[in-house]
C-alpha positions in Angstrom: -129.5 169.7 -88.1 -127.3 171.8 -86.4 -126.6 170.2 -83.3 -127.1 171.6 -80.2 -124.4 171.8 -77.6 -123.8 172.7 -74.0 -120.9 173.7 -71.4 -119.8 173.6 -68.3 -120.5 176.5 -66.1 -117.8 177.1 -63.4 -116.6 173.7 -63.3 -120.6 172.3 -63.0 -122.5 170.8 -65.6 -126.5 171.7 -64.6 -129.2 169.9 -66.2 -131.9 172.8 -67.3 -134.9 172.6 -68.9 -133.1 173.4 -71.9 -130.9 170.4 -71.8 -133.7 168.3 -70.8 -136.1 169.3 -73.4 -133.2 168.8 -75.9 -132.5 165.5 -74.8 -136.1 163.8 -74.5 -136.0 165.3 -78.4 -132.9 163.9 -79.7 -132.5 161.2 -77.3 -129.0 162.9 -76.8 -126.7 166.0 -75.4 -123.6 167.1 -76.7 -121.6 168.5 -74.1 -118.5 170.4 -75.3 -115.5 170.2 -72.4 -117.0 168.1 -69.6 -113.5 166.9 -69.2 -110.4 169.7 -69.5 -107.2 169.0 -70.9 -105.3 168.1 -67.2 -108.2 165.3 -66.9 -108.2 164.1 -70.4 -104.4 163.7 -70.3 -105.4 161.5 -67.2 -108.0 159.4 -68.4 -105.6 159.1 -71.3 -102.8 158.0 -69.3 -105.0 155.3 -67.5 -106.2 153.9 -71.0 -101.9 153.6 -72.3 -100.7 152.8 -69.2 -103.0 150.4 -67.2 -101.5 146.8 -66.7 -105.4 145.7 -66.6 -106.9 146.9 -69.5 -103.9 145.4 -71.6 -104.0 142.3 -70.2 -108.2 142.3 -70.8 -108.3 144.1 -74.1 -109.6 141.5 -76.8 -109.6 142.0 -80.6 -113.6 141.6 -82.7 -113.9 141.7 -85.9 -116.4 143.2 -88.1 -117.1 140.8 -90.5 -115.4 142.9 -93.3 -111.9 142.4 -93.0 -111.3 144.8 -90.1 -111.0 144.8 -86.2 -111.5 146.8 -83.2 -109.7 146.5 -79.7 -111.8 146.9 -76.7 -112.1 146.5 -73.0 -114.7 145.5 -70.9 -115.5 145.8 -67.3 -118.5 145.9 -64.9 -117.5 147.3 -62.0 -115.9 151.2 -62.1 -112.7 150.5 -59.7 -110.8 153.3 -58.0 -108.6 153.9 -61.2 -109.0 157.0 -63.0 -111.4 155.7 -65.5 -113.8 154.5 -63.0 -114.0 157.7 -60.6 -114.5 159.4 -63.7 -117.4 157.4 -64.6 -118.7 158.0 -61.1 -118.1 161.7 -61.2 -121.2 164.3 -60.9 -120.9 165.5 -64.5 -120.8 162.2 -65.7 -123.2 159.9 -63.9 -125.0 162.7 -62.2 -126.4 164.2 -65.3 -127.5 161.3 -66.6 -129.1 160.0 -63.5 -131.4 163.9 -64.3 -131.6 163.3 -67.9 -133.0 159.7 -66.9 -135.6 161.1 -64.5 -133.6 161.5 -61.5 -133.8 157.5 -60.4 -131.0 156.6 -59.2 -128.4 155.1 -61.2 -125.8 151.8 -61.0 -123.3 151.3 -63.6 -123.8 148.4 -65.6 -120.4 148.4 -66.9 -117.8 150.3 -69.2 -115.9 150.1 -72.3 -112.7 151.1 -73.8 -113.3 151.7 -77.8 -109.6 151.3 -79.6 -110.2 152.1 -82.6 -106.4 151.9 -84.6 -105.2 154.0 -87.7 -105.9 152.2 -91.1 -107.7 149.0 -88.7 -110.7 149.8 -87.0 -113.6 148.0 -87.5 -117.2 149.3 -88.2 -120.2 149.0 -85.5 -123.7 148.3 -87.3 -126.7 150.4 -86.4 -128.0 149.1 -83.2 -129.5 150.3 -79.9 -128.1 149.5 -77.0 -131.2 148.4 -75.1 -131.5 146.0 -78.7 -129.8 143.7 -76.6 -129.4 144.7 -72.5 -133.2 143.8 -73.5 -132.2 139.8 -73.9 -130.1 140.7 -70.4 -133.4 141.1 -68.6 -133.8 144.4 -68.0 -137.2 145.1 -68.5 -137.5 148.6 -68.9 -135.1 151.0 -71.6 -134.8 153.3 -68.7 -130.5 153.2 -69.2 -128.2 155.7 -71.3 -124.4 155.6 -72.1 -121.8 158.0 -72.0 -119.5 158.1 -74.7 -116.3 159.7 -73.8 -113.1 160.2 -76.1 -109.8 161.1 -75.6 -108.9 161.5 -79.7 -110.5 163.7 -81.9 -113.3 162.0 -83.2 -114.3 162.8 -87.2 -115.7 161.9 -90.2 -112.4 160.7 -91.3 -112.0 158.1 -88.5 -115.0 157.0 -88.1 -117.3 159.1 -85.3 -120.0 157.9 -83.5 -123.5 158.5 -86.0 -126.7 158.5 -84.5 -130.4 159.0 -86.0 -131.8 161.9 -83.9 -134.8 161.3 -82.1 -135.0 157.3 -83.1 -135.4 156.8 -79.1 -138.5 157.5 -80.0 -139.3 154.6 -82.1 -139.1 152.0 -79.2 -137.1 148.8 -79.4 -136.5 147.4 -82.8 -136.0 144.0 -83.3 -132.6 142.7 -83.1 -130.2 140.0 -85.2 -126.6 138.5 -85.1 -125.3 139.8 -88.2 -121.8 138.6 -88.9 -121.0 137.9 -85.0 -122.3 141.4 -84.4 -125.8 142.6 -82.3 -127.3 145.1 -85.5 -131.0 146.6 -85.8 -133.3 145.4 -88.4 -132.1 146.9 -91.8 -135.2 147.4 -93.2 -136.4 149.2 -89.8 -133.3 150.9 -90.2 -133.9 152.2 -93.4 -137.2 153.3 -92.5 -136.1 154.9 -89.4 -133.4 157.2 -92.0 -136.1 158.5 -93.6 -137.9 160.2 -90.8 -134.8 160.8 -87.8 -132.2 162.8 -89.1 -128.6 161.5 -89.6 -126.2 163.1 -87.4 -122.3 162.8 -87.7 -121.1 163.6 -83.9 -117.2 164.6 -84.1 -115.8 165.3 -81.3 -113.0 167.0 -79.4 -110.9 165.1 -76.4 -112.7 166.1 -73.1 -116.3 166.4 -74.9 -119.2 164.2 -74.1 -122.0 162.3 -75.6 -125.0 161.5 -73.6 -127.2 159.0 -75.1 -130.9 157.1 -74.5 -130.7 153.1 -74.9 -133.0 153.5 -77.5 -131.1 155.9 -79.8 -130.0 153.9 -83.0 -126.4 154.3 -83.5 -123.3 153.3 -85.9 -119.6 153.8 -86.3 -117.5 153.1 -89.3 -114.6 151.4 -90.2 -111.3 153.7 -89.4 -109.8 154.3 -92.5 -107.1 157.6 -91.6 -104.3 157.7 -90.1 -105.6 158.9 -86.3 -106.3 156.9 -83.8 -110.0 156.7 -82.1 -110.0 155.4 -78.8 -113.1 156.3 -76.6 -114.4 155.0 -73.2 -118.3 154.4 -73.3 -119.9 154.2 -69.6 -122.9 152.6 -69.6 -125.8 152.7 -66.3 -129.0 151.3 -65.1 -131.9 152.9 -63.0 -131.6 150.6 -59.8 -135.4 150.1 -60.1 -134.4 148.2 -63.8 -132.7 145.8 -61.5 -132.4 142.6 -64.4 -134.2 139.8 -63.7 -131.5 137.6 -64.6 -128.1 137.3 -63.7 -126.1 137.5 -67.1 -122.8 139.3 -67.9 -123.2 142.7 -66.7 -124.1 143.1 -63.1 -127.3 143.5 -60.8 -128.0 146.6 -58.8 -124.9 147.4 -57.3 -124.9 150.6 -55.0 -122.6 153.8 -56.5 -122.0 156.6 -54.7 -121.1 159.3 -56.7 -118.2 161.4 -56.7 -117.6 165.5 -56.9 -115.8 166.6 -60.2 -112.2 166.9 -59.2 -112.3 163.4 -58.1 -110.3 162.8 -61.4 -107.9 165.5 -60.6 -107.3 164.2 -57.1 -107.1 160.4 -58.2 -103.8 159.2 -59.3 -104.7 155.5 -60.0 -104.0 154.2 -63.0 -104.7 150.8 -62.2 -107.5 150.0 -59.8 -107.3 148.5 -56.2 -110.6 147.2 -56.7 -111.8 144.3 -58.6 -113.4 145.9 -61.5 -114.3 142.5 -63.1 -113.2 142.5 -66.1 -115.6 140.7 -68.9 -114.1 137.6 -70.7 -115.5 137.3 -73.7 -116.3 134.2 -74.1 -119.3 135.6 -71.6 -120.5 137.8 -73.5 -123.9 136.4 -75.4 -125.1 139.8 -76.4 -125.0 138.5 -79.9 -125.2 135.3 -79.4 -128.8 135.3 -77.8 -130.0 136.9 -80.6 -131.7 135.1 -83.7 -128.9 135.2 -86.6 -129.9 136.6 -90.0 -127.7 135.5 -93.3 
């Protein structure tokens, strides 16, 4: 499919009928530039430079001989990263392509993906498992924001367009990982095109929960680090307290928040996730 993709327009990001339409199709928007290069060279600085995120970062392994770095936390912080995250043009258009509900974030991620080491992500939806959290409803959508190039050759993010569609499939813990039925996969593949999203530093990828999705192992030489923020309608409050947090309020932010911040580590507590608390996985049945 050719993929369609939308800019800014004088520094705003507007949520028409066109990107709406597109959206509740695909279950996703390519946006091309929602970050420029002074604010990607920021959010880039934060990732290198922050004291937290290095001393939070944890290696997982995907079960074939590789391993990705990432970094979790739940609450935004006044760092760089997090105002970004609670920017307009980030949170604000999803919050439209959600409905217009308002939106919490449930927490964000730091993908660091290495040359030559990266591990592979199976096919999975996100609400696959936030479902086992006890979130009731898939009303929730990530964000999926790089600062390297992001191609075939080191592994960008693949969805199946439209596969929001299908509704939750079924969930396992393959190999330590959350993944989507195979066989459900498969199926899916043969009606929901496969769609390879590389991507430039300062471009955006808004995604449904629902929207089955994959990454490979990094094989090249370039580096593929990528900060995923992920948010809640408030009305989806959880009905349990796991991992990730309840409804907390967010007030978001105008777009040259990022310009004006100069954080790179937070003043806030942005409670950072250990892993031995994450049960994503572990909740789920385990298949051999």
């Amino acid at each position: 499919m050719t993929l369609p993709e939308f800019h800014l327009v004088n520094g705003e990001f507007f949520v028409t009928d066109e990107v709406r339409e597109s959206f509740e199709e695909n279950g996703f928007i390519l946006v091309r530039g929602l970050f420029d290069s002074e604010e990607v060279g920021k959010l880039r600085k934060c990732m290198e430079e922050s004291e937290d995120i290095r001393s939070h970062a944890y290696g997982r392994s995907d079960g074939k001989g590789a391993t990705s770095k990432l970094c979790i936390w739940n609450m935004p912080g006044d760092d760089v990263c997090g105002v970004a995250a609670r920017t307009r043009k980030v949170a604000g258009t999803l919050q439209q392509l959600l409905g217009g509900w308002e939106l919490y974030h449930y927490h964000s991620k730091l993908m660091m993906k290495e040359a030559f080491t990266g591990g592979a992500h199976l096919w999975h939806q996100d609400y696959g498992y936030w479902y086992q959290n006890g979130c009731l409803y898939p009303d929730m959508g990530s964000v999926f924001m790089p600062v390297d190039r992001c191609t075939k050759q080191n592994s960008c993010l693949q969805v199946l367009a439209g596969s929001h569609k299908l509704g939750r499939v079924d969930h396992y813990n393959i190999a330590g990982q959350s993944g989507a039925d195979p066989e459900r996969v498969r199926l899916a593949k043969t009606i929901c095109e496969h769609v390879y999203v590389e991507m430039e530093p300062g471009d955006a990828l808004f995604f449904h929960s629902n929207v089955l999705h994959t990454s490979d192992q990094n094989k090249s030489d370039m580096r593929r680090w990528v900060m995923i923020s992920s948010f809640n309608q408030a009305r989806n409050n959880p009905t349990k307290e796991h991992h990730h947090p309840q409804y907390t309020k967010m007030d978001l932010l105008p777009n040259s928040a990022v310009k004006e911040c100069s954080k790179m580590n937070s003043t806030m507590d942005k409670m950072f996730m250990d892993p031995k608390n994450d049960k994503s996985a572990a909740s789920l049945k385990s298949m051999n």
